[in-house]
N, C-alpha and C positions, 0 to 999 in steps of 0.2 A: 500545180503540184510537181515537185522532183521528180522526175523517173530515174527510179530506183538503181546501183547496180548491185546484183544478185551477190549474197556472201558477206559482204561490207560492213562493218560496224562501225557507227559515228558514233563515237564517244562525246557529248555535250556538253561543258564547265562553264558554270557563273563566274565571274571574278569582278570583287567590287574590293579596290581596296586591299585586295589578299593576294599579292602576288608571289611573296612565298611559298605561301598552302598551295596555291594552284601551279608552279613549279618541281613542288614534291610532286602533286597529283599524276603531272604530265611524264617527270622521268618515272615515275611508277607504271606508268602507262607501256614503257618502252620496253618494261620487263615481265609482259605476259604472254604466255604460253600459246598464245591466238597469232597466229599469221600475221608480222607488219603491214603485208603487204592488203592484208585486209582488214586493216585498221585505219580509222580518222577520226581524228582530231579536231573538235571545235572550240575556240574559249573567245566569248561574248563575257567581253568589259562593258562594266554597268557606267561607265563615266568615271573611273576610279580617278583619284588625286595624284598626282606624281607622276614617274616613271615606271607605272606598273605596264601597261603595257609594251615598250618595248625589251624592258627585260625581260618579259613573255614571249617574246616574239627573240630574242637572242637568245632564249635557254631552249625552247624548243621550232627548230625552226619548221619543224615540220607539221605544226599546227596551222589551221587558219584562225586568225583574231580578228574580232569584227569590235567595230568601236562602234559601242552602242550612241555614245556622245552624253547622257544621261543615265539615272537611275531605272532600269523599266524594272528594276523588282524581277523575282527568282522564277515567278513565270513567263515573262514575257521574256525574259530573256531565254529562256530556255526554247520556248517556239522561233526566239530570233535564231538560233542556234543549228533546230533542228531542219528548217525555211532555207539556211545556207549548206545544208550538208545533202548528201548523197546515198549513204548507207541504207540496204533493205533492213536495218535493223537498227534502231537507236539507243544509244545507252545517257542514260543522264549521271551524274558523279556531282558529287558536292568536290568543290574545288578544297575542301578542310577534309577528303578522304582520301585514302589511297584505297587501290584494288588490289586483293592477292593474285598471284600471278593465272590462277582458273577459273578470273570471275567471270571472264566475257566467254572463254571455252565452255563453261561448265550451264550458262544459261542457253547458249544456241542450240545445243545438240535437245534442250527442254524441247524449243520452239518446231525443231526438225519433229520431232518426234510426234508433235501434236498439234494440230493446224488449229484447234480450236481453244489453243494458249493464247490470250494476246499480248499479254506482259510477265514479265518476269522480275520477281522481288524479291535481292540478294541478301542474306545472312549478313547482318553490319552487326559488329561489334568495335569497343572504343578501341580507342588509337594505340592500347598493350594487346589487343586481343582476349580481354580477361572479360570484359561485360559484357552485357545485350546493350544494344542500341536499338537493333529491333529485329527480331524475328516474327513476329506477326503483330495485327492491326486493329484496333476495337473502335466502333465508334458506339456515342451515347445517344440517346433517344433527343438530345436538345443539341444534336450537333457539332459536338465534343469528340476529334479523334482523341485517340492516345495508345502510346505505347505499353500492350500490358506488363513486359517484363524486361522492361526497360532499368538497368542500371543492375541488375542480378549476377548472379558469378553464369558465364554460358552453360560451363557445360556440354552435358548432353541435349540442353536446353535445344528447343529448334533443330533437332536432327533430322527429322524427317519433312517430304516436302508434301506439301499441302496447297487449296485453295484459299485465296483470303480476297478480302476487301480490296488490298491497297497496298502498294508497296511503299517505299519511304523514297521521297523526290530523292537522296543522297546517293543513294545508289538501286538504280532500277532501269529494265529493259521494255522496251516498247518494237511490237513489226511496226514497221513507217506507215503500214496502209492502214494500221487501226488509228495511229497516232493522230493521220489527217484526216480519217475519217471524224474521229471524235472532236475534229479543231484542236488540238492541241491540249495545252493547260489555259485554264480560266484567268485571263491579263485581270482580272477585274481583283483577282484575290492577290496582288500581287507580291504575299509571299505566306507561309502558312496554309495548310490545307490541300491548296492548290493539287498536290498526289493524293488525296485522300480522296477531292471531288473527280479527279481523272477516273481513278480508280475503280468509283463507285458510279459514275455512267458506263467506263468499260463493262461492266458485271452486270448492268442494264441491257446492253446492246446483246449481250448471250458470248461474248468471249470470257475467257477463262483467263485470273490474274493469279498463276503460279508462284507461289513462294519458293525459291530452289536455297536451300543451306549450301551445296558444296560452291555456289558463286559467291565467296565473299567479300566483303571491303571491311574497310578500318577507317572511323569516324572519329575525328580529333575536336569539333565541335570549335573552329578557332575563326569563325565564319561570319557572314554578315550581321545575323540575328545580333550579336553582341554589341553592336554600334548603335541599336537604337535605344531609349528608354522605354524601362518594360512596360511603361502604362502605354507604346504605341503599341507594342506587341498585344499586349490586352484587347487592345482596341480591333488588332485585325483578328484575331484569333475568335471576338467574338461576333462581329460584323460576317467573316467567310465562314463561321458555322451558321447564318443562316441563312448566308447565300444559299449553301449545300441544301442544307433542308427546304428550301422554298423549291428548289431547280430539280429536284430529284426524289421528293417520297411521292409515293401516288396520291391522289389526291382526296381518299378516304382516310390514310393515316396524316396526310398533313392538315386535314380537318381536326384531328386528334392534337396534332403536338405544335401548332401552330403557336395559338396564342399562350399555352404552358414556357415554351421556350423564352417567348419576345418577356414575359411577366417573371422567369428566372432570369435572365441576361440583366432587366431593372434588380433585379434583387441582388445581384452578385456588387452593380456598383455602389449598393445603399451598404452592403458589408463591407466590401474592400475601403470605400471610403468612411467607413463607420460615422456615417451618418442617422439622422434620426429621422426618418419618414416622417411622423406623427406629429412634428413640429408645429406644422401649420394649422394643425386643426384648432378650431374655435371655440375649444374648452381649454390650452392649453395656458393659455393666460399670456402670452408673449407679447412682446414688445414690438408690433405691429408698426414704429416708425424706422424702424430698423427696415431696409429694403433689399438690401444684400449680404451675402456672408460668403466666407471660402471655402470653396469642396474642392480636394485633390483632385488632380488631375486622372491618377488611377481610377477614381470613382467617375468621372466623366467617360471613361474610357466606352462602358459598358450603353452609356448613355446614349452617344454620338453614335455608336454601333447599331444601336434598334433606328436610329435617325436615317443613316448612313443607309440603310437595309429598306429604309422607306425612297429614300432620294432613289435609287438605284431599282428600285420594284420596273420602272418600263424596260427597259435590258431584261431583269431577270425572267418578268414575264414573257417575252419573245424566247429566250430562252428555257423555260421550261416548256412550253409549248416545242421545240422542240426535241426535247429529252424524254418527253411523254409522249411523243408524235414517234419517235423510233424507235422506242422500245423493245425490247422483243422477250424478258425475262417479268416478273412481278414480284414484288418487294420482298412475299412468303420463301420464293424461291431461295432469294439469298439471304434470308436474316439471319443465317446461322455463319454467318461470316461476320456480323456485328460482334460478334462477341458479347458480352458482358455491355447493354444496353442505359444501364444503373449505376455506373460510377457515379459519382460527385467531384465536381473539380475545385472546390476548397472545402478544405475543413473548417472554414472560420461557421459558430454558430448559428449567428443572425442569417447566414447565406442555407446552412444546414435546416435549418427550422422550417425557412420558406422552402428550400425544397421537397419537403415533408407534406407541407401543406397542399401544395401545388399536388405531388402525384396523389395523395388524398382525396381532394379536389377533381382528379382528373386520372383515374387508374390505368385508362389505356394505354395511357402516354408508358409504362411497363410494363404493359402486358407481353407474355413472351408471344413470338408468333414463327414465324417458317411455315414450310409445308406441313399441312395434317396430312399425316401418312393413315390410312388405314390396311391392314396386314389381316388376310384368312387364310386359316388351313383348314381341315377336316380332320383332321387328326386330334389326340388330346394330348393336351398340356399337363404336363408335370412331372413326377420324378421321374417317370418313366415314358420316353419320348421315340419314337419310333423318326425316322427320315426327313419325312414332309414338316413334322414339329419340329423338329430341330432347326431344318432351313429355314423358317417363321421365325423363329424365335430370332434365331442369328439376324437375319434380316432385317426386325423389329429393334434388335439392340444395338447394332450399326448404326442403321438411319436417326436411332433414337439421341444420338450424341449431338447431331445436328437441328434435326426437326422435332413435330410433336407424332406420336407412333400409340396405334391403338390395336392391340390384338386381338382376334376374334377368333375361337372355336367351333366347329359347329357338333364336335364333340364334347368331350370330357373337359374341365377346368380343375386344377390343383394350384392352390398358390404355390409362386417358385419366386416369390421374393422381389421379382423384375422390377427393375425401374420403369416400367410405363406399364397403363389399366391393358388388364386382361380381361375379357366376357366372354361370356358362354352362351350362344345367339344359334338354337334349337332350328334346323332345316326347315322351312315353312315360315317361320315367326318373322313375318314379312313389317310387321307396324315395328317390332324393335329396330330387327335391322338399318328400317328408314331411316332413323334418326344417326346413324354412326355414319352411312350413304348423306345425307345431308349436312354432314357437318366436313366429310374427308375432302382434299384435293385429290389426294391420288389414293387410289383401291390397289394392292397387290393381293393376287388373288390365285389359290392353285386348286387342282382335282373338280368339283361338281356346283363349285357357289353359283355359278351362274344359272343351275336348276332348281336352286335352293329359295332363292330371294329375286322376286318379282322387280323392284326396287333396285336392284344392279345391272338386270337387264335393261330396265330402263334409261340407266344411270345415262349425264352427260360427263360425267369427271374423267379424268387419265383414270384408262384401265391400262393396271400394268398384268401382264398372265405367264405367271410361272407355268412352264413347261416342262422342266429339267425332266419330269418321269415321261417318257410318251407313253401315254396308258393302252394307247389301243394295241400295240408293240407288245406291251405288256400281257395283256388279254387272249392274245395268239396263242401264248404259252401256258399264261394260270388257266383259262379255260377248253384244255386243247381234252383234258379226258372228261368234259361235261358231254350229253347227246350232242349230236352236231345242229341240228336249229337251236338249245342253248349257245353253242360255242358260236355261231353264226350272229344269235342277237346281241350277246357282249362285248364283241369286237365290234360291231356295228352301231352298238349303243356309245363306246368307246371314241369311237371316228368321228358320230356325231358331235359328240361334246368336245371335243380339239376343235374341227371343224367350225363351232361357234364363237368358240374363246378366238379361233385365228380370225373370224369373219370383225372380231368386235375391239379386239383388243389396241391398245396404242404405241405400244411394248410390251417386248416377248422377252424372258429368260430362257434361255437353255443350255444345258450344262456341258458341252462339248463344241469343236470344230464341229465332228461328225454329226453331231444332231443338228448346227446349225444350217448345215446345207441340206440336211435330209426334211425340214422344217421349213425352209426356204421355198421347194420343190410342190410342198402342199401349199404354203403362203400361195406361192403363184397362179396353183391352182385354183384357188379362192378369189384369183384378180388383186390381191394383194401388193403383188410386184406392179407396180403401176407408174404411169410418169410424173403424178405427184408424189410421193414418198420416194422417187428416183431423182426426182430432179437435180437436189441440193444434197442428195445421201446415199451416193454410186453405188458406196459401197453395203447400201441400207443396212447400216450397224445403230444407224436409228432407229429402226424397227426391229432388229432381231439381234442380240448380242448374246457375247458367252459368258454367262453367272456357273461357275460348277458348284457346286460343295465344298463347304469350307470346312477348318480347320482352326479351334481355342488359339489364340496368340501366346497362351500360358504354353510349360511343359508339363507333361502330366506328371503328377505326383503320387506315387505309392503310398497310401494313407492306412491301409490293412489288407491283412491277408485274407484271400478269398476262394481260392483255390491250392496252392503247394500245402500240402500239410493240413487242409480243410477241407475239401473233396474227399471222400473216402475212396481212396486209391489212387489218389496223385500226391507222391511223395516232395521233400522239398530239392530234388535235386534230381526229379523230374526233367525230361526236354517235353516242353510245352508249344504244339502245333494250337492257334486260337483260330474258330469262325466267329469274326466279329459281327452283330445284326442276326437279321432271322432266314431261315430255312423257305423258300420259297422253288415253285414247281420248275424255273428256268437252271434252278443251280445243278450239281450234281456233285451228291456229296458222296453218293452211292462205289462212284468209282473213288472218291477218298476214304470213305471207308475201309475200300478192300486193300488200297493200298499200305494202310495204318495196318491193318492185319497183318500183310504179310513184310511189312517191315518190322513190327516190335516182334517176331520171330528172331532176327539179327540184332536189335535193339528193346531189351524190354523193357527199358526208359522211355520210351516214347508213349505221348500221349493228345489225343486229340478229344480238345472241348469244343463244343457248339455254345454260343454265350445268349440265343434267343431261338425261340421256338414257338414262344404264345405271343404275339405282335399285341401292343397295347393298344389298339384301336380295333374295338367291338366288331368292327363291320369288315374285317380284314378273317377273314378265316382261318382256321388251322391249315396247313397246306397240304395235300396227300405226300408229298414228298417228307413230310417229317417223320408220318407213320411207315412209312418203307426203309426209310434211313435206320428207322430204330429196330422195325425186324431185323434188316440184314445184318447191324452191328452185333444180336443177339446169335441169329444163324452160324456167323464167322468167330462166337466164342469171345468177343473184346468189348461187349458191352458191359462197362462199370470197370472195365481193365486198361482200357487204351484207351476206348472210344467214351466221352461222357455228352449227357446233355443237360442242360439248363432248361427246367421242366418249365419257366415263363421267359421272362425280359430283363435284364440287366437296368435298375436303375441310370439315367442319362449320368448324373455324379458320379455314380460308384464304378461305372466300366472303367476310369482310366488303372484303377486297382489289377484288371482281369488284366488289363492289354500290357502291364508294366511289370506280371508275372509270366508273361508268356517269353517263348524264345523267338517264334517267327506266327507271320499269318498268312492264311491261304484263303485259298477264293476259287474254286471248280464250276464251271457251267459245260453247259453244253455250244456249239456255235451255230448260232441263229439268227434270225433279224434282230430278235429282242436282243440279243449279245452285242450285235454289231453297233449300233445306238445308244445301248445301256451306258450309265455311270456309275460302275460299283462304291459306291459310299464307306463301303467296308473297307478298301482300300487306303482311303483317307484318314481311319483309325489306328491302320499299321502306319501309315505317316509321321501321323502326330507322335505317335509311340518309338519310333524309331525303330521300328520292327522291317528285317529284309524278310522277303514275303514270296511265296509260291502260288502263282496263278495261270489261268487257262491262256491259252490263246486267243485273239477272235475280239476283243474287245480294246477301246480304247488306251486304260492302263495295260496292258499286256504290251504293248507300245510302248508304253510310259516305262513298265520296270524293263524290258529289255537294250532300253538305248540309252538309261540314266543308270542303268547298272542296281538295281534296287533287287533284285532275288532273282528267279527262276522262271521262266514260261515256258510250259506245258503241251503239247496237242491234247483234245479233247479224249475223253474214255480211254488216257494209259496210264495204264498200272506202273508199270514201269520205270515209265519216267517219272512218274509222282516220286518212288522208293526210292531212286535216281538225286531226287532233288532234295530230300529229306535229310539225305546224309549230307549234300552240302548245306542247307541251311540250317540243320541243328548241330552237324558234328565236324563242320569244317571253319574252327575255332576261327583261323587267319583268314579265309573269304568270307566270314559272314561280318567279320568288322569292316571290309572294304565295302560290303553291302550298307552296313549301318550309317557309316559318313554319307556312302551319297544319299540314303534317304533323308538326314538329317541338310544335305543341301538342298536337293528338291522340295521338303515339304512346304519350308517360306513361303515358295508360290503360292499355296494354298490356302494361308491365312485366312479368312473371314474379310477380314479389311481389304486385303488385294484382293479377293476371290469377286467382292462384294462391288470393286469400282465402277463398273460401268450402270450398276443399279444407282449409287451412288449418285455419281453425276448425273444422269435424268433425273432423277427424286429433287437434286439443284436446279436443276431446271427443268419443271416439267412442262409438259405440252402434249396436244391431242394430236395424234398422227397426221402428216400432210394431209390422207385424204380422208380423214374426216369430215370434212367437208362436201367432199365430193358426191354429187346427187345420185350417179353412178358406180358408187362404188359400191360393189355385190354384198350378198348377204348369202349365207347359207340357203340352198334351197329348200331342206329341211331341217324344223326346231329340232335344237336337242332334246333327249328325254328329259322329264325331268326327274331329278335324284329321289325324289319323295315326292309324299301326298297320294289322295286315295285314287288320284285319274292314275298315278304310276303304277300301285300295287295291283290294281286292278286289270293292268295291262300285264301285270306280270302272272297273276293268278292263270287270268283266259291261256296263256301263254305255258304257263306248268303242266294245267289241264290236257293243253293239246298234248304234248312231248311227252309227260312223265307219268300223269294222271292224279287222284288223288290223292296218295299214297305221298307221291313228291311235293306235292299240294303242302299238305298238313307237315310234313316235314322242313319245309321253309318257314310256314306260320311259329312252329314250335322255335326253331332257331332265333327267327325273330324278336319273339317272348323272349327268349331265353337272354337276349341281350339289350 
């Protein structure tokens, strides 16, 4: 192998025959934005005719030309190419393209950025810049890459960058250590595919083959392919589809599409040469001294291809043995990079009919498939969606683009339309649950399932465990005015169930920096941090990464009025302070309150809504801070005048209406552990809404808006400075639109899609935590409660009895009932 030097880019060109094209390619070369000085130059002539090579060699002399002597075809040359060069990065270029001047800058800084990229596939459009040539990669379940949007006006087409399958040999970047490591390209396909089959072992091995738009080229298509007859092109094109498929599907789906394929590829040349199968049969009365007749050559093509695929089986089978032997991803993982599995590659009938028959015959051969995701919340589904539902949901309909996504309740169920099943699977009901447990690859899983269902606990699949809320943090605070042995067993009960989720889990979510080190600190404590999940993952973001709260891709749209001029007593020309979400015991809205008092004294346009109060999930209590909130607003004279409240929940649809009548949003707590950890989600909705925003201190966004310039932050319990911040954000016309821009730049980060990546890419490739395995690796020394069932209540009864007595007793039972 080359040792590498660091920085270096070798650029690669075929040149057969085409020494003009490869002349443009090379002074195109000379005009890009990337360091000459970390630039090189390779161009491997296939045996071209004439004086192509030394005019190659006079136009640029600062190539290296290797004279191949013969034809090796587009892959072997290109290994000959990349065998003679140097660069820790290889670029391959069709010698019929040229590069923009940021194709080779624009893919490196990918590869800097992400060690776990190992190729990069550039934006090609034709030789005006007006088409696709190809922005992403599909293959078909018999073998068949193809360009989906190939020949289309670009566009905004391919703007964004994404994973795929494969990039296009023409112009595409490979690190040299993956290059040798995978051997190269397949000499055996010696021209066609060949990037398709690299591509899709790279995606085996667990690198990542980034498609990057801003690296472009321009593809003039004036290249070898043209020189052959297309019935040779037939010939390989169907011969290396099933190289590819023999060397590369696992060996339960190539039990599936094995012989569907070899029995299409005979059908394609009985249509192309529109031949009559049924000739020979011995009813058909023919003229049996007849011994030969002419079949096209195209029709042959297909023929000598299944032949060709049989000659060639001892190669291929050492070679899947070892594509199957290193493996390291499985097929579910990435089929959502196939794309579109079901194309047909002719339209001619007789070819169409049999391939009708054939998946008829043989359904799996398109069945879809990927990761089965399964997705639980506790929370309920439907119009009306509290946190934890909403982050399920988003979750569910991310993933759902790529893989198959099953949602689970163990609440409430409302249909909301979703593109993938929703169910409603009752705490306990361990025999349904099995059945969604045995069918998932990965379980995403947040709050108490693991007390809920027997069946999970046992589970062996990827447990992934949302953690974004730390409930026990939580608990501190919602149960801080219960008796103190209540408040003692809910944080305790709280601890345990984290505790479990981190002893089991294979992947953690969590929605912050700060939570992920404060998450970390208990991991470790659990023996989590250990030298297998450290070995290969320093920086163990394989185990614990940061998913926050996302944010609609849409903008929100004002659809009707729901408060100016509908509220009795908020006019339409009102200033509109919004709490978005619901009232809970950490916040304090007590000191916003008094604030709103005695500013609508000065301003008696001011007005503050509360937009939830009754949290739609049953098991979620009314909070005592709501009932305090509402005295003191009554006490201080501004309730139903200033101060208003939303007597339940803001439908999930209908708040963008609330948030797109407001002027600004706020957010009051007190500063605590819960504060310091929390991720106010509420935040997120002034976001989306473009709302600049007034918040406490003490918390992670209060960081966020003070150094991205988005509103105002606070010290806890002042009056003052609330009154303070009121008149800049509702009546300081000129600084609250400098606020509004930067929120309108920060929120993008928080899309759903970006917010979502790091789930993303596990869910492509999942896997059970290094130490999984590990025979040593700890467990909780105490089960979690469990969330239900009668051993729970009963532990909770004995428990009331001590502390409260019967009085408390019977008042929990009735609550219970009552929901």
């Amino acid at each position: 192998m080359v040792k590498p030097r660091a920085g270096l880019v070798s650029v690669v060109l075929v040149n057969y025959n085409g020494a003009d094209d490869t002349i443009a390619a090379l002074a195109a070369l000379r005009d890009l934005s990337w360091p000459v000085t970390d630039l090189e130059t390779v161009v491997v002539d296939n045996g071209s005719r004439g004086d192509d090579v030394a005019r190659i060699r006079a136009a640029a002399p600062e190539a290296i030309v290797i004279e191949a002597g013969s034809n090796l075809g587009f892959a072997a040359g290109c290994n000959r190419g990349a065998a003679s060069s140097s660069g820790e990065f290889l670029a391959f270029l069709n010698n019929d393209a040229t590069p923009d001047s940021n194709w080779v800058e624009s893919a490196i800084a990918v590869f800097r950025d992400d060690e776990t990229i190992g190729a990069v596939a550039s934006r090609v459009l034709d030789g005006d810049g007006v088409l696709v040539d190809f922005i992403e990669g599909g293959l078909t379940w018999f073998g068949k890459g193809y360009k989906p949007f190939v020949g289309e006006i670009a566009g905004t087409l391919g703007a964004t960058q994404r994973d795929v399958l494969f990039g296009t040999g023409s112009a595409m970047f490979v690190r040299r250590t993956v290059f040798e490591t995978l051997g190269g390209f397949d000499e055996r396909f010696f021209m066609f595919y060949e990037d398709v089959d690299f591509g899709w072992r790279l995606n085996l091995r667990g690198w990542r083959f980034r498609y990057v738009p801003e690296s472009i080229a321009y593809h003039r298509h004036h290249g070898s392919a043209g020189s052959y007859a297309s019935f040779k092109e037939d010939y390989l094109l169907e011969r290396n589809a099933l190289f590819m498929l023999y060397k590369n599907l696992e060996q339960s789906r190539l039990d599936e599409v094995l012989a569907p394929a070899l029995a299409l590829t005979v059908r394609r040349g009985v249509a192309v040469g529109e031949l009559d199968s049924g000739q020979l049969d011995y009813r058909r009365g023919a003229d049996d001294s007849v011994a030969t007749q002419e079949v096209p050559r195209a029709a042959l093509a297909s023929f000598f291809a299944v032949d060709q695929f049989v000659e060639q089986l001892p190669g291929l089978v050492a070679d899947r043995a070892e594509v199957q032997g290193t493996r390291t991803v499985p097929d579910h993982a990435i089929w959502s990079l196939f794309g579109r599995i079901d194309v047909i590659a002719t339209d001619r009938p007789v070819y169409s009919s049999g391939y009708e028959k054939l998946v008829d015959a043989f359904p799996s051969t398109v069945q879809e498939t990927g990761t089965k995701v399964l997705v639980i919340t506790g929370d309920p589904i439907g119009a009306r969606m509290a946190g934890p539902a909403i982050r399920a949901m988003s979750i569910a309909q991310v993933l759902g683009t790529r893989h198959q996504v099953v949602l689970i309740s163990t609440s409430e169920v409302e249909d909301v339309g979703a593109p993938f099943p929703i169910h409603q699977v009752r705490p306990g009901a361990d025999r349904v649950f099995s059945r969604f447990e045995r069918w998932a690859d990965v379980i995403i899983f947040q709050g108490h399932a693991l007390g809920h269902f027997e069946s999970l606990r046992a589970s062996t699949k990827t447990l992934v465990v949302d953690i974004y809320d730390p409930m026990h943090l939580e608990q501190l605070e919602q149960a801080r005015e219960l008796p103190p042995a209540t408040w003692e067993l809910q944080v305790s009960d709280a601890t345990a169930v984290l505790n479990d989720q981190l002893a089991r889990g294979d992947f953690f979510l969590c929605a912050s920096e700060r939570q992920r080190l404060f998450y970390l600190g208990q991991l470790a404590a659990l023996g989590r941090v250990n030298p297998a999940n450290y070995a290969e993952d320093p920086e163990l973001r394989g185990l614990i990464d940061v998913v926050p709260f996302g944010l609609p891709g849409r903008d929100p749209v004002h659809e009707r009025g729901v408060l100016r001029g509908v509220v009795d007593g908020i006019g339409p020309n009102d200033k509109i302070l919004i709490w978005s979400g619901g009232l809970y015991n950490w916040f304090d809205p007590e000191t916003l309150i008094r604030a709103v008092a005695q500013a609508s004294t000065r301003h008696p346009d001011l007005r503050l809504y509360f937009q939830g109060t009754k949290n739609p999930n049953p098991d979620v209590p009314e909070m005592a801070i709501v009932g305090r909130a509402r005295a003191l607003a009554g006490e201080l004279g501004v309730l139903g005048s200033a101060v208003f409240f939303n007597d339940s929940w803001v439908d999930y649809t209908d708040r963008q209406n609330y948030l797109s009548e407001a002027d600004a949003g706020v957010s009051t707590h007190f500063e605590h552990l819960e504060t310091t950890f929390s991720f106010r989600t509420r935040i997120l909705d002034y976001l989306w809404a473009g709302l600049p925003m007034v918040v406490t201190d003490g918390d992670g966004f209060a960081d966020l808006v003070r150094s991205e310039g988005l509103g105002v932050v606070v010290p806890e319990r002042n009056v003052e400075a609330l009154v303070d911040a009121f008149d800049a954000v509702l009546y300081d016309t000129a600084q609250a639109e400098v606020w509004r821009a930067n929120v309108a730049r920060v929120r993008e980060r928080f899309v759903w899609e970006r917010a979502l990546e790091p789930l993303v890419r596990f869910v492509d490739h999942p896997h059970r935590a290094a130490d999984a395995a590990v025979a040593s690796r700890p467990r909780p020394a105490t089960r979690a409660p469990r969330a239900r069932g009668l051993r729970r209540d009963a532990a909770l009864v004995a428990h009331h009895l001590r502390n409260g007595g019967v009085r408390v007793v019977l008042r929990k039972v009735l609550r219970r009932l009552g929901r």
